[in-house]
N, CA and C atoms as an extended XYZ file, in Angstrom:
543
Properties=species:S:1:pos:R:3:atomname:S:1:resname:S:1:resid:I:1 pbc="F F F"
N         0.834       -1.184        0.000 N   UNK     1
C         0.000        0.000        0.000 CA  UNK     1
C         0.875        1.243        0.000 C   UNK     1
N         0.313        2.176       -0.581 N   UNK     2
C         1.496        3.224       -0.593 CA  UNK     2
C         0.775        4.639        0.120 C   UNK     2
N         1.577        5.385       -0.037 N   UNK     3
C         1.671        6.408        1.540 CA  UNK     3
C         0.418        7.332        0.778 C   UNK     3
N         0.224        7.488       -0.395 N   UNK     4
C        -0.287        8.477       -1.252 CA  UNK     4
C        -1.840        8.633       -0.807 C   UNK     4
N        -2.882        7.971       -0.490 N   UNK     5
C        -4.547        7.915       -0.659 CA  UNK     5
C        -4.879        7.597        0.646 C   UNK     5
N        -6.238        8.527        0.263 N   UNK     6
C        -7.188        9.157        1.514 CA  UNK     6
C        -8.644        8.405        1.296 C   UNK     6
N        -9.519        7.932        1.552 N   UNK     7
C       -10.721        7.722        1.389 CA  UNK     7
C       -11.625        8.325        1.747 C   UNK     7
N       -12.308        9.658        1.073 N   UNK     8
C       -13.262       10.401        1.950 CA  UNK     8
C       -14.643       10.155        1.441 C   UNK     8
N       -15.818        9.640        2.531 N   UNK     9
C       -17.080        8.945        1.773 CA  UNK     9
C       -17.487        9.785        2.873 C   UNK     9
N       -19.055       10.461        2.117 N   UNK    10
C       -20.264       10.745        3.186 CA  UNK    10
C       -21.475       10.170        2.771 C   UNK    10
N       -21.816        9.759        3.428 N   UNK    11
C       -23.451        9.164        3.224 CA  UNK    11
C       -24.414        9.329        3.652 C   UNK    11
N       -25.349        9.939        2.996 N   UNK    12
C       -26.920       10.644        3.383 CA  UNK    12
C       -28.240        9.801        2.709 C   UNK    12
N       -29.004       10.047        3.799 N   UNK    13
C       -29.893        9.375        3.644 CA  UNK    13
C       -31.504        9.873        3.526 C   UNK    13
N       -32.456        9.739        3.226 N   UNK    14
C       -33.826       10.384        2.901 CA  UNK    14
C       -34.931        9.629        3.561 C   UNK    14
N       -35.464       10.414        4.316 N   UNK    15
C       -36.655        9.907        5.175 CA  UNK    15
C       -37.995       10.920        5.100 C   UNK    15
N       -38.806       10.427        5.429 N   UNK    16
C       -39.880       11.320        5.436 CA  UNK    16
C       -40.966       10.948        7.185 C   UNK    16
N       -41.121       12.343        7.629 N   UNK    17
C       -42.089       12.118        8.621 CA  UNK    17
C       -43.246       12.750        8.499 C   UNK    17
N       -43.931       12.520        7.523 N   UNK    18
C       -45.216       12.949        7.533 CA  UNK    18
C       -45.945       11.864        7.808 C   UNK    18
N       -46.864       12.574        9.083 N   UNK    19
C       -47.523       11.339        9.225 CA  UNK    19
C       -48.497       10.298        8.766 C   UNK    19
N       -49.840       10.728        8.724 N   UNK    20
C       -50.990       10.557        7.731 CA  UNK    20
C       -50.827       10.755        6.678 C   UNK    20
N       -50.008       11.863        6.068 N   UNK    21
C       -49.672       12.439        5.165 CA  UNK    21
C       -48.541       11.978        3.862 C   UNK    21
N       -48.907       11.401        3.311 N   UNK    22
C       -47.778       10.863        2.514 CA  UNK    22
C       -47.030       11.280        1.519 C   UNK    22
N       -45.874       11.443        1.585 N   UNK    23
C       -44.826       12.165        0.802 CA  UNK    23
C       -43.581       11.622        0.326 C   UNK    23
N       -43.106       11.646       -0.587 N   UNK    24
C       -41.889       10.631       -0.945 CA  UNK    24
C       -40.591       11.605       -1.489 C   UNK    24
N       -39.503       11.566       -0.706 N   UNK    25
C       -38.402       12.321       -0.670 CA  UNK    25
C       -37.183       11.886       -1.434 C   UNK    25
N       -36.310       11.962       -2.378 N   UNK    26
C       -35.633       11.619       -2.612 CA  UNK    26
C       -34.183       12.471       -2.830 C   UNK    26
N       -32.344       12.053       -3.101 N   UNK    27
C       -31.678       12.842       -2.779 CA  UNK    27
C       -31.110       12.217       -3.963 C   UNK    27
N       -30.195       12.875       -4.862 N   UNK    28
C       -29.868       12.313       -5.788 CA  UNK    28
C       -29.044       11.777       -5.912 C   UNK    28
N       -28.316       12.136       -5.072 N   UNK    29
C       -26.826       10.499       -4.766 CA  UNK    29
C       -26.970       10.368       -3.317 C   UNK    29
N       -27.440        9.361       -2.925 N   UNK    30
C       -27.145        9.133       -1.349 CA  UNK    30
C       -26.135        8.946       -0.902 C   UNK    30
N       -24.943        8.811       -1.698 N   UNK    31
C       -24.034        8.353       -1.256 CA  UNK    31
C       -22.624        8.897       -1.610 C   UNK    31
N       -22.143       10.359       -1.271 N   UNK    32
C       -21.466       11.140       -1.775 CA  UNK    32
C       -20.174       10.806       -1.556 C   UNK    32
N       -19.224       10.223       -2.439 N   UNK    33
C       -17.925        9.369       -2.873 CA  UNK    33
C       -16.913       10.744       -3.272 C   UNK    33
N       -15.958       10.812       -2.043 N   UNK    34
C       -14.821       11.837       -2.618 CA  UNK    34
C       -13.819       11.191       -3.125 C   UNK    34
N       -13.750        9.762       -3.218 N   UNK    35
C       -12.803        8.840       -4.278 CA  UNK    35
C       -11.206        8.953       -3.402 C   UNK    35
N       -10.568        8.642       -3.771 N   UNK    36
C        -8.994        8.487       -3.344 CA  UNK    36
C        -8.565        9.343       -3.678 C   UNK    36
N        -7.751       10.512       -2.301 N   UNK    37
C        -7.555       11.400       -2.606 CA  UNK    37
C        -5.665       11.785       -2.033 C   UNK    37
N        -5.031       11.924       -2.642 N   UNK    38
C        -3.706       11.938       -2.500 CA  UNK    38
C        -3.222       12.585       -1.173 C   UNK    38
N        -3.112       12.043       -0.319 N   UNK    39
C        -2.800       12.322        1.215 CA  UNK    39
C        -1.612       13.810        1.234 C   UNK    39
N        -0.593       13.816        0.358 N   UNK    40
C        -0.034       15.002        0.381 CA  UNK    40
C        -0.587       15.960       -0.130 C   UNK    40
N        -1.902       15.908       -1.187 N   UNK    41
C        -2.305       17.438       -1.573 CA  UNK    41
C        -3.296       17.730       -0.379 C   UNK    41
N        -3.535       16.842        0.438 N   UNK    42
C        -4.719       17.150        1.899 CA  UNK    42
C        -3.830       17.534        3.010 C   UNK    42
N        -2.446       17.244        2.813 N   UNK    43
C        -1.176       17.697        3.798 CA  UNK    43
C        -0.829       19.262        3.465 C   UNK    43
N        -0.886       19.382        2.643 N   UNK    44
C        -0.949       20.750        2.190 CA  UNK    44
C        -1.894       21.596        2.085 C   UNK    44
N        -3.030       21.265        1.904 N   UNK    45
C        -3.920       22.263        1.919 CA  UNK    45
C        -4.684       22.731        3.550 C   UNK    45
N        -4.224       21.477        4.260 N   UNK    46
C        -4.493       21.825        5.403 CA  UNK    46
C        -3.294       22.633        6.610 C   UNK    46
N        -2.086       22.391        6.043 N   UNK    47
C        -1.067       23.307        6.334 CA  UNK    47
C        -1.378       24.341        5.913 C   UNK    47
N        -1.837       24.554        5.197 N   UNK    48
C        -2.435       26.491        4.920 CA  UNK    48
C        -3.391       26.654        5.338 C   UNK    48
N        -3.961       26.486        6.115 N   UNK    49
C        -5.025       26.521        6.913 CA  UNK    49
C        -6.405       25.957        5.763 C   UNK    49
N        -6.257       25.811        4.720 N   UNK    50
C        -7.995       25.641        3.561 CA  UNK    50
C        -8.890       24.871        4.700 C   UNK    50
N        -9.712       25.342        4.580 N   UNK    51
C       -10.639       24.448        5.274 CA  UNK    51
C       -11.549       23.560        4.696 C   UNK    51
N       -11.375       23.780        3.459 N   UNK    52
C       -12.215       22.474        2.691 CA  UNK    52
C       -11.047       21.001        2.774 C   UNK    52
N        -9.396       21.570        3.058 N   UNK    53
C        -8.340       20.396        2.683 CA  UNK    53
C        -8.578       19.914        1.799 C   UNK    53
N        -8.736       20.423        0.248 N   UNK    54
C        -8.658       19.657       -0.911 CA  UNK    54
C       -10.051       19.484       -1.204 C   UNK    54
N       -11.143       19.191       -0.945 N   UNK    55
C       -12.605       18.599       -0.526 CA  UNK    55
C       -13.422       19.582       -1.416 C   UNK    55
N       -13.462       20.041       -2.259 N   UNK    56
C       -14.030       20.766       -3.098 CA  UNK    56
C       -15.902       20.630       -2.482 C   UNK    56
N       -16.616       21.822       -2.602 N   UNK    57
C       -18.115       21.446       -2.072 CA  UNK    57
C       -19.047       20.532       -3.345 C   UNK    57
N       -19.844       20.208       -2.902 N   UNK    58
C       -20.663       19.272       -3.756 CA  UNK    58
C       -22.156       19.564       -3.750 C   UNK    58
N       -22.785       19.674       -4.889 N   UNK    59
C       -24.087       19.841       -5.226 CA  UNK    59
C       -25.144       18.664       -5.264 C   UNK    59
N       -26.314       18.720       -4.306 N   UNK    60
C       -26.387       17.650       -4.756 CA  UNK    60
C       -28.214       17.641       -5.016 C   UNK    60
N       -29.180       16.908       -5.365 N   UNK    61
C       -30.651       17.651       -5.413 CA  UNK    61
C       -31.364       16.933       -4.980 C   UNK    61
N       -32.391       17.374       -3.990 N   UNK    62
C       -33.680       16.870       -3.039 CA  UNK    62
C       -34.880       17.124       -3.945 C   UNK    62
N       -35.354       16.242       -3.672 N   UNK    63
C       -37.018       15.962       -4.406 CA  UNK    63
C       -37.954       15.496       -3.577 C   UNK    63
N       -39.039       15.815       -3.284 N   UNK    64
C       -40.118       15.454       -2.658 CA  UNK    64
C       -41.670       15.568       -3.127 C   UNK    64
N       -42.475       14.674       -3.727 N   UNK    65
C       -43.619       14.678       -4.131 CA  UNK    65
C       -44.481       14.222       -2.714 C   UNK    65
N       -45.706       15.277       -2.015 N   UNK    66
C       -46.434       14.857       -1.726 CA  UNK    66
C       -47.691       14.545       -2.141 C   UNK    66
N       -48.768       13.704       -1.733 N   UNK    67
C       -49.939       13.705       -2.108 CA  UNK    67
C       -50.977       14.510       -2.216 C   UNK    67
N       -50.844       15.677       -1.486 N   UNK    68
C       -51.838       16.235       -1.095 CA  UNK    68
C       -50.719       18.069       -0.956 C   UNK    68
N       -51.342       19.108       -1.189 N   UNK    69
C       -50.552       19.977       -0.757 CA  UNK    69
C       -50.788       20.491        0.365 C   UNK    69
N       -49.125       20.904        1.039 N   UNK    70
C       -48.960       21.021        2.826 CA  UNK    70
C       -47.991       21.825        3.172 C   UNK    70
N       -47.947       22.347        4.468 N   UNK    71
C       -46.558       23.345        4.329 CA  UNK    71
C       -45.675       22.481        5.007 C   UNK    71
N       -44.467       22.736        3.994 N   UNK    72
C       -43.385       21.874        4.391 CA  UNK    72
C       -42.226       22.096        5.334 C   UNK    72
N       -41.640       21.283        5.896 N   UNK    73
C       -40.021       21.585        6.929 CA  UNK    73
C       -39.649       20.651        6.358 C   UNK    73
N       -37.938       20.808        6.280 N   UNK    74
C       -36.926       19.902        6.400 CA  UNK    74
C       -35.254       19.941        7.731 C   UNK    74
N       -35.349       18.766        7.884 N   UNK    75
C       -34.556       18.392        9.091 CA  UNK    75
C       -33.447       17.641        8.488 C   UNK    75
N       -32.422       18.108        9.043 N   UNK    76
C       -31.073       16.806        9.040 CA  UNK    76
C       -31.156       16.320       10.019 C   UNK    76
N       -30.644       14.928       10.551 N   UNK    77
C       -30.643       14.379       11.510 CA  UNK    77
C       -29.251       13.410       11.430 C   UNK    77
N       -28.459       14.319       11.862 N   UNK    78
C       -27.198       13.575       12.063 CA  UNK    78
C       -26.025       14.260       13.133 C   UNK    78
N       -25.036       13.706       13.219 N   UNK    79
C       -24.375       13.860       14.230 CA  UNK    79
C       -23.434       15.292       14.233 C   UNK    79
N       -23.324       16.197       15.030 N   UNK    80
C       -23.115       17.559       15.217 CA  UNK    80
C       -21.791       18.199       15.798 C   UNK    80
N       -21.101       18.974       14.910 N   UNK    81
C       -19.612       18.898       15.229 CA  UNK    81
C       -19.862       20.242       16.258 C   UNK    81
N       -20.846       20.816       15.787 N   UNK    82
C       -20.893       22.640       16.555 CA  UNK    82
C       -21.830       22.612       15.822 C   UNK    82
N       -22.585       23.961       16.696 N   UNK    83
C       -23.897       24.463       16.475 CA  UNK    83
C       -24.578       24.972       14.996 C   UNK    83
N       -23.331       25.372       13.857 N   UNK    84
C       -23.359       25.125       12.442 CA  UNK    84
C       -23.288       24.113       11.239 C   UNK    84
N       -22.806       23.050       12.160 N   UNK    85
C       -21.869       22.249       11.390 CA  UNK    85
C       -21.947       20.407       11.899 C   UNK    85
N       -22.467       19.380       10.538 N   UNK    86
C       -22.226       18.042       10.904 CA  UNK    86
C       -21.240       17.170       11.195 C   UNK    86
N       -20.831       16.957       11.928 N   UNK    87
C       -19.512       15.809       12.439 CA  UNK    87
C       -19.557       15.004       10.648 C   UNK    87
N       -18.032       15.229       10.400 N   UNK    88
C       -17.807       14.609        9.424 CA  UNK    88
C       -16.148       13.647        9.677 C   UNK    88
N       -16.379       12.544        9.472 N   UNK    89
C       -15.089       11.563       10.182 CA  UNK    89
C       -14.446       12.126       11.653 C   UNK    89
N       -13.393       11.394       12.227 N   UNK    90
C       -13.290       11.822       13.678 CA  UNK    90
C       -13.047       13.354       14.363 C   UNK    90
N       -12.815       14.557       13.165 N   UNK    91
C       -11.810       15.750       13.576 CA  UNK    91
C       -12.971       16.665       12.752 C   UNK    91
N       -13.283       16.269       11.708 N   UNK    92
C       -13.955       17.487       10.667 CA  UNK    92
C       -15.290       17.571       10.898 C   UNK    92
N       -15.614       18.588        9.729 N   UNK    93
C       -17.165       18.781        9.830 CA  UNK    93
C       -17.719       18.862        8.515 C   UNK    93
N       -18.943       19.364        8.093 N   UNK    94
C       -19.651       19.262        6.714 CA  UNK    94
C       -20.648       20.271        7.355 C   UNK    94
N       -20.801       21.796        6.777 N   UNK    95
C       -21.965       22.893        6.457 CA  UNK    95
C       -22.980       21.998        5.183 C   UNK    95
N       -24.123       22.211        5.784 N   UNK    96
C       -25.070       22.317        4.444 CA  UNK    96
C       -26.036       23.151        4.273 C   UNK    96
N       -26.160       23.429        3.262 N   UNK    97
C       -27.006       25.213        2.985 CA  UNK    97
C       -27.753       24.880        1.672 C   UNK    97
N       -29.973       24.677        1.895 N   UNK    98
C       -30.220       24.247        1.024 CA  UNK    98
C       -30.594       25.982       -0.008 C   UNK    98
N       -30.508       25.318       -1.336 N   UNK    99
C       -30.513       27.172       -1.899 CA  UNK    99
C       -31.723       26.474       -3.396 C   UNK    99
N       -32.121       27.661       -4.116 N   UNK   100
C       -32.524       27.661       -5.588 CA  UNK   100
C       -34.082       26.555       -5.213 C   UNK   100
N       -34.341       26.572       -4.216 N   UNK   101
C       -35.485       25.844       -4.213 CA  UNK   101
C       -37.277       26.425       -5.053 C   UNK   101
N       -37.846       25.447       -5.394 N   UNK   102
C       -39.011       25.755       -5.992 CA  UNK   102
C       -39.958       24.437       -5.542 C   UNK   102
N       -41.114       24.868       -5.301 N   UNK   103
C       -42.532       24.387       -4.404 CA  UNK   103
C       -43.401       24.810       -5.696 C   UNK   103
N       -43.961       23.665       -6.009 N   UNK   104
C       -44.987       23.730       -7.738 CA  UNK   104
C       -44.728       24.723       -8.353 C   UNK   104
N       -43.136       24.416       -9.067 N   UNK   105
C       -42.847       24.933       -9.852 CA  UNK   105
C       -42.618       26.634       -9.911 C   UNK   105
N       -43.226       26.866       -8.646 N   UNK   106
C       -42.616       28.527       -8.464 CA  UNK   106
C       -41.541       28.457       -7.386 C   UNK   106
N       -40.813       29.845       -7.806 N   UNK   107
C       -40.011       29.895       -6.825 CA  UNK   107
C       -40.487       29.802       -5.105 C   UNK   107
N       -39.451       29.357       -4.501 N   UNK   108
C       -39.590       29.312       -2.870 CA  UNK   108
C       -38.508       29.730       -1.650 C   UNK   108
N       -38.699       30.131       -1.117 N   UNK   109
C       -37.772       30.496       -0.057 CA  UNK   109
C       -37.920       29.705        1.385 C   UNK   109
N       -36.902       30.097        2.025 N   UNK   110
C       -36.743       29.423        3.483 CA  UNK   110
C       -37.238       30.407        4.604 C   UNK   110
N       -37.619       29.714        5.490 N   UNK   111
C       -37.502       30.234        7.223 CA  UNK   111
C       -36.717       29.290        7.990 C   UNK   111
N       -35.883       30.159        9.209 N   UNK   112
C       -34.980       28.787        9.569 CA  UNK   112
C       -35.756       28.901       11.015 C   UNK   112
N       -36.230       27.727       11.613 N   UNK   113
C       -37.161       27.801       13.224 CA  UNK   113
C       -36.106       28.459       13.962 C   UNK   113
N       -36.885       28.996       14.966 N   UNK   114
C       -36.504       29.820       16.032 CA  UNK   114
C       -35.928       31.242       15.558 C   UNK   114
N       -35.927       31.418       14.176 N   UNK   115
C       -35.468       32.971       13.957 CA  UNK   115
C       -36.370       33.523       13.777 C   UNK   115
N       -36.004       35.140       15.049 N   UNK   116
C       -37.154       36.211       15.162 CA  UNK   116
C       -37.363       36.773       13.709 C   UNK   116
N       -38.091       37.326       13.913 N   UNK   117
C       -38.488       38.459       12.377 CA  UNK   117
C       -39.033       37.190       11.168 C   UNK   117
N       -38.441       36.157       11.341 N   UNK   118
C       -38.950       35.277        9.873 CA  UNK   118
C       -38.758       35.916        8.339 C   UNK   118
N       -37.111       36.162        8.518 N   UNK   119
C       -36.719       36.262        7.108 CA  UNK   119
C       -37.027       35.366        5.873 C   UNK   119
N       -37.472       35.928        4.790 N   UNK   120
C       -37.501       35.112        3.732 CA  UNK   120
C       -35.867       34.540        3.225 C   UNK   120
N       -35.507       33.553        3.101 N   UNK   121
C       -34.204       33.379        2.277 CA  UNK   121
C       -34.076       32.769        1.028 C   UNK   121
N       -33.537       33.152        0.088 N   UNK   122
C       -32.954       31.832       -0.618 CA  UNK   122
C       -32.240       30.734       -0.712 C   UNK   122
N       -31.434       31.084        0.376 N   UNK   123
C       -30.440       29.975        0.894 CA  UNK   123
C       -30.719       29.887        2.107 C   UNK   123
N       -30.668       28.938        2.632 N   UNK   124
C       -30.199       28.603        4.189 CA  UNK   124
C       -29.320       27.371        4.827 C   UNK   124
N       -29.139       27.821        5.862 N   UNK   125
C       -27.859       26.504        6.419 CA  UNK   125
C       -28.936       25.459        6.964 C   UNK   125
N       -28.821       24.096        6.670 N   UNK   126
C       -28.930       23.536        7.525 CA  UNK   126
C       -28.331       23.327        8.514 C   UNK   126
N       -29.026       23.742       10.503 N   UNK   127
C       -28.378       23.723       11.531 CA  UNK   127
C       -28.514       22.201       12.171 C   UNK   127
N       -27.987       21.495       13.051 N   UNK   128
C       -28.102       20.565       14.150 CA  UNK   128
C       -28.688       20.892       14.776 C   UNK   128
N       -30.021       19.999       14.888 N   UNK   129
C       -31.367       19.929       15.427 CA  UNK   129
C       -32.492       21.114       15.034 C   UNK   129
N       -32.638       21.973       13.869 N   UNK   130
C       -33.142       22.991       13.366 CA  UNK   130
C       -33.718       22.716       12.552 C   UNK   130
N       -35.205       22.971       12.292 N   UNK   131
C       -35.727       22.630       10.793 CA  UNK   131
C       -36.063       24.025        9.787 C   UNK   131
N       -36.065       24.303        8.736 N   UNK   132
C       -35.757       25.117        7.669 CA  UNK   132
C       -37.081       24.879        7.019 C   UNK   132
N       -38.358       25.664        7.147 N   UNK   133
C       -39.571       25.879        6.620 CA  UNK   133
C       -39.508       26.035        5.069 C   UNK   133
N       -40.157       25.477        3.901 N   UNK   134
C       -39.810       26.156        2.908 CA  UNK   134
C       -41.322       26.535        2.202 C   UNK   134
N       -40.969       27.707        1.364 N   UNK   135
C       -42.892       28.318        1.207 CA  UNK   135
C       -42.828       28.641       -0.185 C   UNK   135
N       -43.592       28.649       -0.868 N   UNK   136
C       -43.767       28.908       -2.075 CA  UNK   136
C       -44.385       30.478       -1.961 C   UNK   136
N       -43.686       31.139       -2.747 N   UNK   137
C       -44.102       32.862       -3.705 CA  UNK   137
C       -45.475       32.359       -3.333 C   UNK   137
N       -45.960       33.310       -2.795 N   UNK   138
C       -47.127       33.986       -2.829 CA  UNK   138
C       -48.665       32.498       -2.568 C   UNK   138
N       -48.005       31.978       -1.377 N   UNK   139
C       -48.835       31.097       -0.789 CA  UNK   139
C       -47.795       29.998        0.126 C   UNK   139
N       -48.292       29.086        0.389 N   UNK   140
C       -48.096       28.488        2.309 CA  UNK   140
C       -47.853       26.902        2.101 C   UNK   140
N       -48.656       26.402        1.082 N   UNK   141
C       -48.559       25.182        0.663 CA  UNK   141
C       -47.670       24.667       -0.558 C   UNK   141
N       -47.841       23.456       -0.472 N   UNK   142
C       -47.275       22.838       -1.523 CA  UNK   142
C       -47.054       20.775       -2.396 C   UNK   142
N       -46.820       20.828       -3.239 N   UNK   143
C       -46.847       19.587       -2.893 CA  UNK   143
C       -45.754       18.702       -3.807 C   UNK   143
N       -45.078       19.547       -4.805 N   UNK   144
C       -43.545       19.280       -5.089 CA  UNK   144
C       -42.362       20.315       -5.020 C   UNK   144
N       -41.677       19.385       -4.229 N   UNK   145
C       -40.488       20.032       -3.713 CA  UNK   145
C       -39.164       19.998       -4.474 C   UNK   145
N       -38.439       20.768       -5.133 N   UNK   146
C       -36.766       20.688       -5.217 CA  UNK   146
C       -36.476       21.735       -5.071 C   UNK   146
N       -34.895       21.251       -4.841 N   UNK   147
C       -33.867       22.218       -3.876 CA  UNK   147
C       -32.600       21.534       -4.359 C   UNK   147
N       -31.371       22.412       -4.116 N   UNK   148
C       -30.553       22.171       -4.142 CA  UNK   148
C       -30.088       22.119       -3.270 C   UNK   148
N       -28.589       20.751       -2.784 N   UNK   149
C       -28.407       21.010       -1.475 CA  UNK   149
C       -26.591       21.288       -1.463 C   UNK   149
N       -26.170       22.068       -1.055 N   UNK   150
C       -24.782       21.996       -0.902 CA  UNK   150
C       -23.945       22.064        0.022 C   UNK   150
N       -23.054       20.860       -0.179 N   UNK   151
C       -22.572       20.196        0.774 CA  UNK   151
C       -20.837       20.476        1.349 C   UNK   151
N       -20.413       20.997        1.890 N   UNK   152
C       -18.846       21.737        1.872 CA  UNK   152
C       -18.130       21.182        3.522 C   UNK   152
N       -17.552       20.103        2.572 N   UNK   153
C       -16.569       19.428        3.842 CA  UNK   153
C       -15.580       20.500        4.747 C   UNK   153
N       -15.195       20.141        5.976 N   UNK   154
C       -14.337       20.906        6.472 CA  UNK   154
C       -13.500       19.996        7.420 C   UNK   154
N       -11.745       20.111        7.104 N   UNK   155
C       -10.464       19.606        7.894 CA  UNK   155
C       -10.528       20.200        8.627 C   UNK   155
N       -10.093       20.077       10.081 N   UNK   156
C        -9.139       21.084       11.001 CA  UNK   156
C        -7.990       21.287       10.786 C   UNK   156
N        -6.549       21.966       10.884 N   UNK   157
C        -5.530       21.638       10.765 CA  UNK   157
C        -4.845       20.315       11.661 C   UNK   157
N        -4.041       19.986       11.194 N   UNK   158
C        -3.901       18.308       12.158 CA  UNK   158
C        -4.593       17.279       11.985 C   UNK   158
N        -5.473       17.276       11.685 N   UNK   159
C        -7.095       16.588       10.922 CA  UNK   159
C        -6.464       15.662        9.883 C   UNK   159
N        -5.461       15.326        9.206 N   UNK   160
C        -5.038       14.360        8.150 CA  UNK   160
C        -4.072       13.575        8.847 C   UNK   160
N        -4.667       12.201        8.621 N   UNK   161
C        -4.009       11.038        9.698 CA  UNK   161
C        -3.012       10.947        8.856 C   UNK   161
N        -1.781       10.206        9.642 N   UNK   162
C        -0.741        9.243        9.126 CA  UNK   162
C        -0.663        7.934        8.918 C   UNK   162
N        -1.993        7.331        8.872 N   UNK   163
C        -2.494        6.010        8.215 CA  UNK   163
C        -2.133        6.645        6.802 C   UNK   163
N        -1.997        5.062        6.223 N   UNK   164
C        -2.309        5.138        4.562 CA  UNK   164
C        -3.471        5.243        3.982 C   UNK   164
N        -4.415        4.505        4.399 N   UNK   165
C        -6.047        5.295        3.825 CA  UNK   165
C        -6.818        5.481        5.285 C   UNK   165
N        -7.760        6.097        5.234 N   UNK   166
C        -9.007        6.717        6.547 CA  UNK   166
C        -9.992        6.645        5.335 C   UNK   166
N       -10.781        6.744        5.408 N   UNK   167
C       -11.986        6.580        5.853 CA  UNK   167
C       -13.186        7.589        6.745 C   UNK   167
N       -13.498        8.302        5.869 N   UNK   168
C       -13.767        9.789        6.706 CA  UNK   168
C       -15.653        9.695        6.237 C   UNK   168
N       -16.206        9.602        7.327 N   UNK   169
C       -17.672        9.224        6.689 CA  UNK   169
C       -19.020       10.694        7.721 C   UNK   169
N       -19.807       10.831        7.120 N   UNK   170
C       -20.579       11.695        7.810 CA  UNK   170
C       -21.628       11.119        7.660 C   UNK   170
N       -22.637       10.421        8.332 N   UNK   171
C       -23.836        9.528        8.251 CA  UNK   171
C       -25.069       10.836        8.769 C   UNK   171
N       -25.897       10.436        8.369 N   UNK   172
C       -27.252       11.415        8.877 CA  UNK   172
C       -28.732       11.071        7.871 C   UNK   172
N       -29.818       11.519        8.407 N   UNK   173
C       -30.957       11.084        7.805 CA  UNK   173
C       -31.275       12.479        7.307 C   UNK   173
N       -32.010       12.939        6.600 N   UNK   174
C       -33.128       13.827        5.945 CA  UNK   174
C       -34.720       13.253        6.203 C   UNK   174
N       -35.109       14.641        6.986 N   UNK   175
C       -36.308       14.053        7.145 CA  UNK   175
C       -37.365       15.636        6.749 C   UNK   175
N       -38.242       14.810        6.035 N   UNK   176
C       -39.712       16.241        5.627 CA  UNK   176
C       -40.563       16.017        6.710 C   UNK   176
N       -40.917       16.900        6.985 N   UNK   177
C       -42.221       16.810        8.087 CA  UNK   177
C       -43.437       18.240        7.244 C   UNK   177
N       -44.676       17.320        7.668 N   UNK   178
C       -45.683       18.058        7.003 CA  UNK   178
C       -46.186       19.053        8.760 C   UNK   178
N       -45.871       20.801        8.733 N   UNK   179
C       -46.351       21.215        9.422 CA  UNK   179
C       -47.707       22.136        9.773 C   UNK   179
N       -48.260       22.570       10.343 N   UNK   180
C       -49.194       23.326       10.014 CA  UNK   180
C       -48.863       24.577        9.619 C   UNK   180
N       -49.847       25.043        8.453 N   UNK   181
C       -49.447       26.224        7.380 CA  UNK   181
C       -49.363       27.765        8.350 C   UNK   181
């Protein structure tokens, strides 16, 4: 085995909690593969402090058809490095910020829970343990969902082992919940 490769895998997953309500969510790669990645260009980029370490961000797209139209939330549910940010392998983390979303075909924006005033956004972060309301222009309901979701790994410095491959994984669910409008 040689000194050169990194293995960085995250894997996400799609759930739905609507209850009565049935809705079917989907993500377009569940299974986001950063492939073998040359351990000295992640030695270096994390010696300069980059905080992606090589890890370029990734796009990736959520879909959700419900049956019936409803106002929607979405939740991550995975493990939490800090109050912004998902535990990604033992040291790092992963921001995700869903943006460009549209609810039947019109544009839509976000609310993120617990923020006063209830800004409209186009983007928002997904937080640890926070759900992110999303509303369609000029009404409350809805009943197809896409979004884009983007996904931007983060090293610490020191964060790149001296094993020959790791194995760097960020597990978590996606979940829709149908709330009241």
């Amino acid at each position: 085995m040689s000194k050169w490769s990194l293995l960085v895998l995250a894997a996400l997953s799609a759930g739905v909690a609507a209850e009565e309500r049935r809705c079917a969510l989907t993500v377009s790669s569940p299974h986001l593969d950063y492939g073998v990645v040359p351990l000295a260009a992640l030695r270096e980029h994390v010696g300069r402090g980059v905080l992606g370490a090589g890890l370029e961000a990734r796009v990736l797209s959520l879909q959700a058809v419900c049956d019936q139209p409803q106002a929607l939330a979405l939740r991550f549910n995975g493990p939490a490095a800090d109050a912004a940010s998902f535990r990604f392998g033992p040291q790092g983390s992963v921001r995700l910020v869903l943006r460009s979303a549209t609810l039947d075909g019109r544009a839509a924006y976000f609310r993120l829970e617990g923020e006063a005033g209830g800004e409209r956004l186009r983007s928002a972060p997904l937080r640890p343990g926070q759900r992110v309301y999303v509303y369609p222009d000029g009404g409350k309901t809805g009943r197809a969902l896409q979004l884009e979701l983007e996904v931007r790994p983060a090293l610490p410095a020191g964060a790149v082992p001296s094993r020959e491959r790791e194995r760097w994984r960020m597990d978590g669910v996606f979940e829709l919940e149908a709330v009241d409008a």
